[in-house]
C-alpha positions as CSV (number, residue, x, y, z in Angstrom):
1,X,277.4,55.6,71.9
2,X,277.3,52.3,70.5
3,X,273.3,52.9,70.2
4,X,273.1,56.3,69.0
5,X,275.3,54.7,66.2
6,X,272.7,52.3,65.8
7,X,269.9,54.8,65.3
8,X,271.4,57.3,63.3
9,X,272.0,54.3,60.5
10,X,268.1,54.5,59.5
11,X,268.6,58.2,59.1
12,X,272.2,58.3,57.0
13,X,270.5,55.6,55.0
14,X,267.6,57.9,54.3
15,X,269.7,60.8,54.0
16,X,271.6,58.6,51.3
17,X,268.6,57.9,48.8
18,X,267.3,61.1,49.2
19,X,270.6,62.6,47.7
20,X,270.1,60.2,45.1
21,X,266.5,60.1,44.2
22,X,267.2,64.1,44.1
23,X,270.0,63.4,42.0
24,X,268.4,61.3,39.1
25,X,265.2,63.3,39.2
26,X,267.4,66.1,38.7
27,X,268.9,64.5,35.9
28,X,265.8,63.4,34.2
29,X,264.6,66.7,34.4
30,X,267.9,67.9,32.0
31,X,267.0,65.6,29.7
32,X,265.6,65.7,26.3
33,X,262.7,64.4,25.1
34,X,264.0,61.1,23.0
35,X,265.8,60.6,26.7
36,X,262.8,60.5,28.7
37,X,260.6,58.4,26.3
38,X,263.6,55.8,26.1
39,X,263.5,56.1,30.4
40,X,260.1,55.6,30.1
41,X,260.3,52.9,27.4
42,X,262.5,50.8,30.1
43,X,260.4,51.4,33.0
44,X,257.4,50.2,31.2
45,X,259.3,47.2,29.9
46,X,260.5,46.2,33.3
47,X,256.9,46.2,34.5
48,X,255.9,44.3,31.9
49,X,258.5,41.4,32.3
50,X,257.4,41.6,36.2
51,X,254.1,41.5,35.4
52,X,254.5,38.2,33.0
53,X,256.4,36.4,35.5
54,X,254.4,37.1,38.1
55,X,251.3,35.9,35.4
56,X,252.7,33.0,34.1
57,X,254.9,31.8,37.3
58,X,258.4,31.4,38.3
59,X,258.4,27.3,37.7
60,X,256.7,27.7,34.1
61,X,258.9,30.6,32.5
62,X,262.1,28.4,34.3
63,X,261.1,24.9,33.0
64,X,260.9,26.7,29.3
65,X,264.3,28.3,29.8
66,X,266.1,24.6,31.0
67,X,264.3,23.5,27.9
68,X,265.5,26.4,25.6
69,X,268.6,25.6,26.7
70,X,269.3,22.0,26.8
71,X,267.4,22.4,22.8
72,X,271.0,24.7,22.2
73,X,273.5,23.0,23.9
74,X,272.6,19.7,22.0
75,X,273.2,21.4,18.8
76,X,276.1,20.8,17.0
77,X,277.1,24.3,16.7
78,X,274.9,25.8,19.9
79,X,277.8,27.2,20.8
80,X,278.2,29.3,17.9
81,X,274.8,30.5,18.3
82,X,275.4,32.0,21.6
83,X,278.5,33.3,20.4
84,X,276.6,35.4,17.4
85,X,274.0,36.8,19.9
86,X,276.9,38.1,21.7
87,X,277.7,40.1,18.8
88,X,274.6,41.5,18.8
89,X,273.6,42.7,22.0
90,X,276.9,44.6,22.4
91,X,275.4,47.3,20.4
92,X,273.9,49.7,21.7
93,X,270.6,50.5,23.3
94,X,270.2,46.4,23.1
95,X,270.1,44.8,26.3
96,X,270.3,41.3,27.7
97,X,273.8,41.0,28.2
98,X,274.1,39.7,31.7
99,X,271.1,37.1,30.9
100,X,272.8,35.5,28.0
101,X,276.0,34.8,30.0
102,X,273.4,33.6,32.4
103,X,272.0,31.0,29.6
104,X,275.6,30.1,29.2
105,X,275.4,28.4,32.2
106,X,271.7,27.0,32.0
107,X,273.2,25.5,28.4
108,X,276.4,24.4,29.4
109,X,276.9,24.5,33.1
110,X,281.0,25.9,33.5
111,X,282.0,25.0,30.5
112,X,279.6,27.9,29.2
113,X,282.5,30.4,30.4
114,X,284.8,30.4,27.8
115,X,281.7,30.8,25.3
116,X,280.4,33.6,27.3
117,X,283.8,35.0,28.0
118,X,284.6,34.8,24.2
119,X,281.8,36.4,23.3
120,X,281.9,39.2,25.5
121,X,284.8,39.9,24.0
122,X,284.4,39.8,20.4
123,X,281.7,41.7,20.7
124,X,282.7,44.4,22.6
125,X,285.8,44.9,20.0
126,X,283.5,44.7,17.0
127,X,281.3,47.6,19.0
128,X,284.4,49.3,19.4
129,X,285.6,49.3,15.7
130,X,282.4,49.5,14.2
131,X,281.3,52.9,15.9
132,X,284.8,54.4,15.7
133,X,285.2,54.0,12.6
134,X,281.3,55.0,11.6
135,X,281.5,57.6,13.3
136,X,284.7,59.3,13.8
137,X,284.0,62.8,12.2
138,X,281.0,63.3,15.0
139,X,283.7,62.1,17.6
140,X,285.8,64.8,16.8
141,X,283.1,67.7,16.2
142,X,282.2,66.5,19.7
143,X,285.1,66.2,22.1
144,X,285.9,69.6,20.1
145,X,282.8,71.3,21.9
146,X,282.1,69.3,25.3
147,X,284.0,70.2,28.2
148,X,283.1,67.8,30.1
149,X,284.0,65.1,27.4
150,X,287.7,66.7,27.4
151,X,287.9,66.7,31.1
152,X,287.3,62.4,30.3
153,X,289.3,62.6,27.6
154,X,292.2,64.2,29.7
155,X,291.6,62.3,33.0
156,X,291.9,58.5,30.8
157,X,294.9,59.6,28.2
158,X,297.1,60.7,32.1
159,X,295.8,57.9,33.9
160,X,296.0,55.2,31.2
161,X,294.9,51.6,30.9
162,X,294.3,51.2,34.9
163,X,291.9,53.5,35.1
164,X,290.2,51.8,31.9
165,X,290.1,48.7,33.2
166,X,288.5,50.1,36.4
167,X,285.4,51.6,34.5
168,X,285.6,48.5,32.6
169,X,284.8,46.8,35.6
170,X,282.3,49.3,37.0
171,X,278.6,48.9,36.5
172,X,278.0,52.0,35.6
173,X,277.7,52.9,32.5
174,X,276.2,49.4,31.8
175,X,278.0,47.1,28.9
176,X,276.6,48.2,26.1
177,X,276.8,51.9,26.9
178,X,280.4,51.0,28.1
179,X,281.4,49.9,25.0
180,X,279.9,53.5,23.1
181,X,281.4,55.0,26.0
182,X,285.6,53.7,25.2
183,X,284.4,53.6,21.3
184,X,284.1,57.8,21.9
185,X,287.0,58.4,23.7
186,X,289.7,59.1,21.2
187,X,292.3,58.8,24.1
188,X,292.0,55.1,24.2
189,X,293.1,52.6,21.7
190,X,291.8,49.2,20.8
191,X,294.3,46.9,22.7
192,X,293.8,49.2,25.8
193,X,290.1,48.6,25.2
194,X,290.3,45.0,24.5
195,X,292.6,44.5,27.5
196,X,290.7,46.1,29.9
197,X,287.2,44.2,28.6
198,X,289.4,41.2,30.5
199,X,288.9,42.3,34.0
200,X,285.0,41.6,33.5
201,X,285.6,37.6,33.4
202,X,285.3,37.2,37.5
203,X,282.0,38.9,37.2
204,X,280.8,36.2,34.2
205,X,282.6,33.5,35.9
206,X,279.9,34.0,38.4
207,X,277.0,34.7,36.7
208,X,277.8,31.5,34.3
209,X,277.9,29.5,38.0
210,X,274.9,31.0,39.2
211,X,273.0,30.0,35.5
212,X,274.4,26.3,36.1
213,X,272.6,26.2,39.5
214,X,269.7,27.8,38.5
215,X,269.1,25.3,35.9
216,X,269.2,22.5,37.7
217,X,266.2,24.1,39.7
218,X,264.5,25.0,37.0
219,X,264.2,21.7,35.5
220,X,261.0,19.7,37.3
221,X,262.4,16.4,37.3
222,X,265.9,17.2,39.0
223,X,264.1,19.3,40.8
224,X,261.8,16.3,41.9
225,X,265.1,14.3,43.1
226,X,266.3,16.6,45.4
227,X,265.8,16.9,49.2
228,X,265.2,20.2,50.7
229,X,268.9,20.7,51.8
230,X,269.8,20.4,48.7
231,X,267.4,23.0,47.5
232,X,268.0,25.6,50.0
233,X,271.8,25.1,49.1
234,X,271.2,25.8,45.2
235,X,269.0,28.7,46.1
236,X,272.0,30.0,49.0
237,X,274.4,29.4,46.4
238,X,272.7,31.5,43.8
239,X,271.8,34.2,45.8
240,X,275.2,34.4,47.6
241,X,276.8,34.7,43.9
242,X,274.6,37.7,42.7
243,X,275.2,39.4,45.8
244,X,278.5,38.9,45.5
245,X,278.8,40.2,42.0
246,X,276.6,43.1,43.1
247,X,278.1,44.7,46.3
248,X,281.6,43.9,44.5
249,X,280.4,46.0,41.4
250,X,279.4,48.9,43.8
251,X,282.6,48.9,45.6
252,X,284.4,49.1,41.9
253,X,282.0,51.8,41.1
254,X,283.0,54.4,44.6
255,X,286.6,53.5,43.8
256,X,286.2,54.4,40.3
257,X,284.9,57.7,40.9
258,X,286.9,58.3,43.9
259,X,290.1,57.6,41.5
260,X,288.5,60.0,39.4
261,X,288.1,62.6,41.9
262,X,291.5,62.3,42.6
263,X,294.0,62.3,39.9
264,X,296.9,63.7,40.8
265,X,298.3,66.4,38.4
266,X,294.8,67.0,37.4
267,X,292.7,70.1,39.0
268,X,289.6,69.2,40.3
269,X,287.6,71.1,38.3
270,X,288.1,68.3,35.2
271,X,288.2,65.6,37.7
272,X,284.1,66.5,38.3
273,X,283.8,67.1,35.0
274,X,285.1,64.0,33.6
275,X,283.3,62.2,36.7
276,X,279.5,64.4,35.3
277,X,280.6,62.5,31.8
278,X,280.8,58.9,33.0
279,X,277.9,59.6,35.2
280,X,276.0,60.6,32.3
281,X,277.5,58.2,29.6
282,X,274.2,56.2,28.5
283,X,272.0,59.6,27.2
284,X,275.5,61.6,26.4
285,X,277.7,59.4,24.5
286,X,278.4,61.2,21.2
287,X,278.2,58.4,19.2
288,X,274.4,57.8,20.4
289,X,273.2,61.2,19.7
290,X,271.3,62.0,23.0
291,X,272.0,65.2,24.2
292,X,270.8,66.3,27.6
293,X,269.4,70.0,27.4
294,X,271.8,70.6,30.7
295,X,274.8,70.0,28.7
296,X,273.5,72.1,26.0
297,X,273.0,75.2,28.7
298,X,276.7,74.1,30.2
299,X,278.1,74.2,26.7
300,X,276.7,77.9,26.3
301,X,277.6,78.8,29.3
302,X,281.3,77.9,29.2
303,X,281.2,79.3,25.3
């Protein structure tokens, strides 16, 4: 029994990302045109940052970050550089967040946390207040006429700040899209938004570690000094801590949606449609403006 387990793994796996790939190609199919150039647009930047480290090589592209970095952190106010950039990338579409916090640590080791911690949250409030209050008469002609943004709306306002913090912590939507996604939600409220960006700290906390390590490999001369235990130990380390950070953001992703699913006092026909709306939060936030043409056939439909 034990090996029938065994092999039917392989196949549930498969099963698995067949259901997905069906799912996002599904998805990408409902979307409209500015969507699938910006889908596009990332693919083809992805390949091109693979491609240019794959050019230029791993030790070359690492030795110029250590260097970047060590030029900030002997600045006076490097600090307050970082900090700024923070500010920006929490808007959305930018992205970069997660490699900044991981230049925190190339810059400043651990005591880059509290600057990338600080940060993240400043900018995520200034997101927050800037695109609420930009854009608050399309919030409301929005949640007026999307369903499935009341079903979030009425799912977050009964569950309240624990279920805020819980997306908050979930990689999906991503941060920046996160932070258009709580900005839209009329149900939540600044200090519930602020409070909840808290519960993202263990995930910098790591990412700021695994920066420190990286830079000490990335640099050629400390890199020169060290014996190949000590190598392989960096590398472990840095590995272990993305993994870490990954497989605990995909367990905080099933239990969001699961909590979702599952709201007592809530039927489950707004519990799946609140869970469609996070699901498709970075093209259908309505304080970006990209409108899936599903929606738009779902909003007719329900009219």
């Amino acid at each position: 029994m034990a090996v029938d387990g065994a092999q039917g793994l392989p196949r549930l796996v498969f099963v698995k990302m067949k259901q997905y790939g069906a799912g996002a190609l599904e998805r990408y199919r409902n979307l409209n045109t500015y969507s699938k150039l910006f889908v596009w647009g990332t693919l083809c930047l992805y390949a091109a940052l693979g491609s240019f480290i794959i050019i230029v090589g791993p030790d070359r592209i690492g030795q110029t970050l250590y260097n970047f970095a060590q030029k900030i952190s002997h600045y006076p106010y490097g600090w307050l550089i970082l900090f700024s950039v923070f500010l920006v990338i929490s808007f959305p579409p930018a992205v970069g967040h997660t490699t900044l916090i991981t230049l925190c640590g190339y810059a400043y080791g651990m005591k880059g946390f509290p600057i990338a911690a600080a940060g993240s949250l400043a900018g995520s409030a200034v997101t927050f207040v800037v695109l609420r209050l930009l854009f608050s008469r399309r919030l409301h002609k929005w949640s007026q006429s999307n369903e499935k943004w009341q079903a979030l709306e009425t799912v977050i306002a009964a569950k309240g700040l624990p279920l805020i913090m819980l997306i908050r912590a979930s990689p999906f939507p991503p941060w920046v899209y996160s932070n258009a996604l709580f900005a839209s939600i009329q149900s939540v409220a600044l200090w519930q938004f602020f409070l909840a960006t808290f519960v993202v700290f263990p995930k910098i906390a790591i990412f700021v570690f695994v920066g420190s390590r990286l830079a000490s490999l990335s640099d050629g001369e400390q890199r020169s000094h060290m014996d190949t235990t000590t190598k392989i130990l960096n590398i472990s380390i840095s590995v272990g801590g993305v993994l870490i950070a990954a497989v605990a953001s995909w367990i905080i992703y099933r239990l969001m949606k699961k909590e979702i699913l599952h709201l007592e006092g809530i039927s489950p026909e707004i519990d799946e449609l609140a869970a469609e709306a996070i699901e498709e939060a970075e093209e259908g936030a309505p304080l970006l403006g990209h409108h899936s043409e599903s929606r738009t056939r779902y909003d007719r439909s329900s009219a």
